[in-house]
C-alpha positions in Angstrom: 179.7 -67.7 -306.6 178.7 -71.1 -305.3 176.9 -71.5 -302.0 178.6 -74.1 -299.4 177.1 -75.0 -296.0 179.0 -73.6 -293.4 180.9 -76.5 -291.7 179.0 -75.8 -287.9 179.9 -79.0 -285.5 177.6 -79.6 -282.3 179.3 -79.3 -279.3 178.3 -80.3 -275.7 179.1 -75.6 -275.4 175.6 -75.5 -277.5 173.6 -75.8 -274.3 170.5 -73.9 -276.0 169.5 -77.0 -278.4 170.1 -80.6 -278.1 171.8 -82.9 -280.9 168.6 -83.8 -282.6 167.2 -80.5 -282.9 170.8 -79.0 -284.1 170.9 -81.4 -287.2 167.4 -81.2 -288.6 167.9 -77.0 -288.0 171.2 -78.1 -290.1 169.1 -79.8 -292.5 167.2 -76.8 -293.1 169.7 -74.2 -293.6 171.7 -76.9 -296.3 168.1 -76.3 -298.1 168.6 -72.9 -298.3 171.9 -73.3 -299.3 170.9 -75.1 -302.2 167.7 -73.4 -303.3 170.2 -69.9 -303.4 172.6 -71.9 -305.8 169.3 -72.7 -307.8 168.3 -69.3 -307.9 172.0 -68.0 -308.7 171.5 -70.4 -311.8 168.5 -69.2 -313.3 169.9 -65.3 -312.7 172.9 -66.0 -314.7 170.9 -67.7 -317.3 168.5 -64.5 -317.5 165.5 -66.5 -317.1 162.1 -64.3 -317.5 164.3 -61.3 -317.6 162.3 -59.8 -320.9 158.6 -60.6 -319.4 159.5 -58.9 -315.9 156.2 -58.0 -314.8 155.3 -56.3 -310.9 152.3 -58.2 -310.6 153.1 -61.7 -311.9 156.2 -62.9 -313.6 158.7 -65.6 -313.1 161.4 -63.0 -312.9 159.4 -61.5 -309.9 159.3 -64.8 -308.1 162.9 -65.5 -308.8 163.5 -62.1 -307.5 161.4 -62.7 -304.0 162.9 -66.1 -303.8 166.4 -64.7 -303.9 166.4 -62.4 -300.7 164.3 -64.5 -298.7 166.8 -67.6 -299.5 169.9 -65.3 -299.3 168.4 -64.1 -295.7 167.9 -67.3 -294.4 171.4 -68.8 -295.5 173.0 -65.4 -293.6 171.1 -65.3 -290.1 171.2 -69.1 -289.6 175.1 -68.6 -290.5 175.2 -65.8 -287.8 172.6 -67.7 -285.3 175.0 -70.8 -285.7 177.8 -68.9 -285.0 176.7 -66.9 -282.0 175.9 -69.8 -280.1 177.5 -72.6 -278.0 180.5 -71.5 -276.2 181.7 -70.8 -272.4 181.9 -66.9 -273.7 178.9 -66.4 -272.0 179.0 -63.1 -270.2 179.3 -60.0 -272.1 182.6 -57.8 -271.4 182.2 -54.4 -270.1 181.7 -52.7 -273.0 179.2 -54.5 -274.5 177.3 -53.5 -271.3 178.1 -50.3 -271.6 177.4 -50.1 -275.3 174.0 -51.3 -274.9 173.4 -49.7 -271.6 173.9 -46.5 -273.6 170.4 -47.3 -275.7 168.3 -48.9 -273.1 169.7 -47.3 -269.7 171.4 -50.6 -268.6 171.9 -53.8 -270.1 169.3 -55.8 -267.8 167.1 -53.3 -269.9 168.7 -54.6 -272.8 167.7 -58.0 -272.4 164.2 -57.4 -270.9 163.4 -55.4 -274.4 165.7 -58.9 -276.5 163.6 -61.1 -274.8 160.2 -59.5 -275.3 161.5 -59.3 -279.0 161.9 -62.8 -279.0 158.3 -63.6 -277.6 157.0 -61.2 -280.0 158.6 -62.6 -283.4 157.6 -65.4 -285.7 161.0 -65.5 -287.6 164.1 -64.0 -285.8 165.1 -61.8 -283.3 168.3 -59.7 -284.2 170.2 -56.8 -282.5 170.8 -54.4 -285.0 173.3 -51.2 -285.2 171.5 -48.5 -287.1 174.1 -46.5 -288.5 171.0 -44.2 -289.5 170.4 -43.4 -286.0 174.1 -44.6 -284.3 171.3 -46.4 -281.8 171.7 -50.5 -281.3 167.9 -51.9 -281.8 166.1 -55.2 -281.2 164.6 -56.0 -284.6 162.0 -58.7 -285.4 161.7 -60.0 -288.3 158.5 -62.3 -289.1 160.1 -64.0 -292.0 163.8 -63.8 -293.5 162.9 -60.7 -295.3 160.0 -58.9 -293.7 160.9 -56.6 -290.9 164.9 -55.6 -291.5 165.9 -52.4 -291.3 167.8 -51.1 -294.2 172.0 -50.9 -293.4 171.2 -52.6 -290.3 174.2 -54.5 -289.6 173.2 -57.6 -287.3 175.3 -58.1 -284.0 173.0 -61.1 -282.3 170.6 -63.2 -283.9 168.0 -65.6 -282.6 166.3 -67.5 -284.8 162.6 -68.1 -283.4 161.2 -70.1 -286.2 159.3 -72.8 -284.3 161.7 -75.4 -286.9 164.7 -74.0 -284.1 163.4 -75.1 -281.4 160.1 -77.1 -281.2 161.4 -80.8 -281.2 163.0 -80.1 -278.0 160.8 -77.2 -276.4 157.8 -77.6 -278.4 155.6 -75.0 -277.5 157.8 -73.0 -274.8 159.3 -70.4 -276.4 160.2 -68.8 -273.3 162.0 -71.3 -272.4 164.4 -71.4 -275.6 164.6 -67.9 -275.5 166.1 -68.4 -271.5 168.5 -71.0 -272.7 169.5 -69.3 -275.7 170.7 -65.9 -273.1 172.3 -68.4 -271.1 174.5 -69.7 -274.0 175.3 -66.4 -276.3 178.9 -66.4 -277.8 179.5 -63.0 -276.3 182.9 -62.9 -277.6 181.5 -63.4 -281.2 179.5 -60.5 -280.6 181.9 -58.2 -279.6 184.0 -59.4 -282.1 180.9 -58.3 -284.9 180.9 -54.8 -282.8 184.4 -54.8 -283.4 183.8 -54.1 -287.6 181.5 -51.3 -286.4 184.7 -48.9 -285.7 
């Protein structure tokens, strides 16, 4: 399989991140893109496969490289995609299916938020089949944190590269504006698949 960027298009509905801070973030997650097609390529061509080693090996890097690239190329695909749209109040059930978890869905978001603040990479709410419970996760890279079979509903990314150009510092404030412009339809929409 190749890798191909996503075709996302601002739109003045992205009210979370300006114009300039949506295209280097695009920039970014083209890199990713491209570095998985790298890694794809030296897979196929078994490179370091015989000297596999746990401690040090090439294979082992190509290995670590793979999920944290993979990672990053599939939350900035469902960040992008979450965002930027007049969908921005969360239908009934979606209350109700979080209120369920965390007594209401104010709750909800006071426990997203504090997720947010608290992560270095992203901020994802997870269904936990394990459990049948819906779960803030946060991840401080693409692939330290996630929750095995976790299937991601929401995702903030809260790299500082999303959002310091425009905020710098003020994560609190991206965080606010990101709430404020959630695709709530996409996320029902990924609920939806959960049935």
């Amino acid at each position: 399989m190749q890798f191909v960027k996503l075709d996302f298009e601002y739109s003045d509905d992205v009210t979370v991140i300006n114009k300039e801070q949506f295209d280097v973030h695009m920039r970014l997650y083209e890199g990713y893109i491209n570095k998985m097609n790298e890694i794809d390529a030296l897979l196929k061509a078994n490179t370091g496969v015989k000297e596999a080693n746990a401690t040090y090996s090439e294979f082992r890097g190509i290995k670590r490289g793979e999920t944290y690239a993979l990672n990053g190329v599939i939350l900035h695909e469902l960040y992008f995609e979450n965002i930027g749209s007049t969908n921005n109040t969360p239908n009934p059930q979606i209350s109700q299916i979080l209120s369920r978890d965390y007594g209401s869905f104010d709750n909800w978001k006071a426990h997203f938020v504090a997720t947010a603040l608290a992560s270095r990479g992203w901020a994802i709410l997870c269904y936990d089949p394990r459990s049948d419970t819906f779960r803030n996760d946060s991840l401080d890279t693409h692939d330290d944190g996630y929750m095995a079979m976790s299937i991601p509903l929401l995702v903030l990314d809260m790299y500082e590269h999303a959002y310091f150009l425009q905020y710098a510092d003020n994560k609190a404030e991206y965080i606010s504006r990101f709430m404020d412009n959630i695709d709530w339809q996409v996320v029902g929409d990924r609920m939806e698949l959960l049935q």
